[in-house]
C-alpha angles and dihedrals in degrees: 000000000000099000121035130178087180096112146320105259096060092112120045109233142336111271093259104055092054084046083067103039078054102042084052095041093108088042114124104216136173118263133252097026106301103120139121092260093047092050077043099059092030093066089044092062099041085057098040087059103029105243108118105166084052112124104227124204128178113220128172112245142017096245096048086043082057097038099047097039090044095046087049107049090039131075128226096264094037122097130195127238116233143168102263082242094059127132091253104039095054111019115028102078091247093295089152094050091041088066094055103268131121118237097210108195129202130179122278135193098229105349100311122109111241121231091233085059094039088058094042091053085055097042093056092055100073103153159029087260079074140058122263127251109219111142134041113212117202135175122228115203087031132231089254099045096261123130134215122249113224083247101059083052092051096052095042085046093060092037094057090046089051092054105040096254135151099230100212123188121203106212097183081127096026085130102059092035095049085049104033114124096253105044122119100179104106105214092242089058096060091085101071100041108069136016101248143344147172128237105219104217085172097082089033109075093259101111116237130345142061127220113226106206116203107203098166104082086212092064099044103077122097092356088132086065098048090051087049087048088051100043099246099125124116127209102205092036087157095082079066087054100048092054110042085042084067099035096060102031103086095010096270092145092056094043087052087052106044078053092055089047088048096053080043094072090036089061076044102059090033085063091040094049089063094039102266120135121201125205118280099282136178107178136032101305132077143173128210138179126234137171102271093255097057088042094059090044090060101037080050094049096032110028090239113174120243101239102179134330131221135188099282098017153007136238123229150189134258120186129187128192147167088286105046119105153208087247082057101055083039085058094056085042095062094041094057091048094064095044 
């Protein structure tokens, strides 16, 4: 399969970022992420989203970024609110709920959780019979494409500081939804809305790794024990370091990720062009609808993923990243038009 929409982690990293693993690679550095890259990157990213008292971490995956940061800022009879389309509601294997704490989902209106479900979801927790609410857990991007406006952070920030709650962003897709057309949070503004969150440098082009930043002081001591305790350090940290440091030197990680959100719109008019409509999107994901055949054709050709499936067709998946192409969205094109 030379061209897949299937996700945006199918090649490992952008050429520069591997040019400086590799440039690095002889380097003797210290262990566990307390090297000079990783402070490095640390301090970058502290500046790029003006926060600078966060405490900052590389870890190596989303799951373990939710898990170990969930399973730290919440006690054991306390529970998180979500989207009941949320990461860790539908596609983490019940990690959260494997380390003793409640997912409690509500409804959402693409992909974001409402207020009114948000309140209804507090108001039925009255006692200690129950667990606590005490974080809110949101996606952004989102598991469906969609962004968050600087307003509806805003209004889910003080709601969260009304009620008690941890606001936690997942930031799996930070970079296409920092740099999507329709985005009005400015990157320097994410500190202070919200009381941590992670920049997922995965789906990124960054290789592996995502960085957990801890804005909250009263959630940043002893976090490097609790990541030991779960599992999540790692020894040679500094390969974390190396590529978020580059990543975010010279705004490589938000050029990959308007690109991702280019090719986005490209995979957008080419549908359109042949009378397919996707789902309203904002970043670099985005779900159609096709009769059953032509969806298996392209899940078969482009490595879509099957998203959901009706009577008379099935919904899938595109995915664009910093790899993908103009050849690649020429390539769709010329399939449909033979369909």
């Amino acid at each position: 399969m030379k061209t897949s929409f299937r996700n945006d982690y199918g090649r490992f990293a952008h050429p520069q970022i591997l040019d400086a693993i590799a440039r690095y690679g002889e380097e003797l550095n210290d262990p566990y992420g307390l090297d000079r890259h990783s402070e490095a990157a640390a301090e970058e990213i502290k500046r790029t989203f003006g926060c600078p008292d966060a405490s900052v971490f590389f870890l190596m995956g989303g799951t373990s970024a939710n898990l170990a940061f969930l399973s730290y800022a919440l006690r054991p009879y306390e529970a998180v609110l979500c989207c009941d389309s949320a990461h860790i509601n539908v596609h983490e294997t019940g990690a959260i709920e494997g380390s003793g704490h409640k997912v409690l989902t509500v409804n959402g209106i693409d992909g974001k959780p409402t207020i009114e479900a948000l309140e209804k979801a507090l108001r039925a927790h009255t006692d200690e019979h129950m667990v606590l609410p005490r974080a809110l857990y949101i996606s952004n991007a989102t598991e469906t494409g969609t962004i968050y406006k600087k307003m509806e952070l805003l209004k889910l920030r003080d709601f969260c500081r009304e009620n008690g709650l941890y606001f936690y962003i997942d930031g799996a897709r930070l970079g296409t939804a920092l740099t999507a057309k329709h985005n009005d949070v400015l990157p320097e503004e994410l500190g202070s809305l919200c009381d941590a969150f992670y920049v997922g440098g995965g789906k990124n082009g960054l290789g592996i790794g995502e960085a957990v930043v801890l804005v909250n002081p009263e959630l940043q001591r002893h976090f490097r024990y609790h990541i030991k305790n779960r599992g999540a350090m790692l020894a040679k940290g500094y390969l974390l370091g190396i590529e978020f440091e580059e990543g975010f030197r010279n705004g490589l990680y938000f050029e990959l990720a308007r690109h991702a959100n280019e090719m986005a719109e490209e995979v957008d008019h080419v549908l359109q062009k042949y009378r397919y409509e996707p789902e309203p999107f904002e970043s670099n994901q985005l779900f159609c609808t096709f009769p059953h055949p032509l969806a298996a054709a392209l899940i078969e050709e482009f490595g879509c993923e099957k998203w959901s499936v009706q009577d008379n067709a099935t919904t899938i998946r595109f995915v664009t990243s910093y790899a993908t192409t103009l050849e690649d969205i020429a390539a769709l094109d010329s399939f449909l038009r033979t369909r």
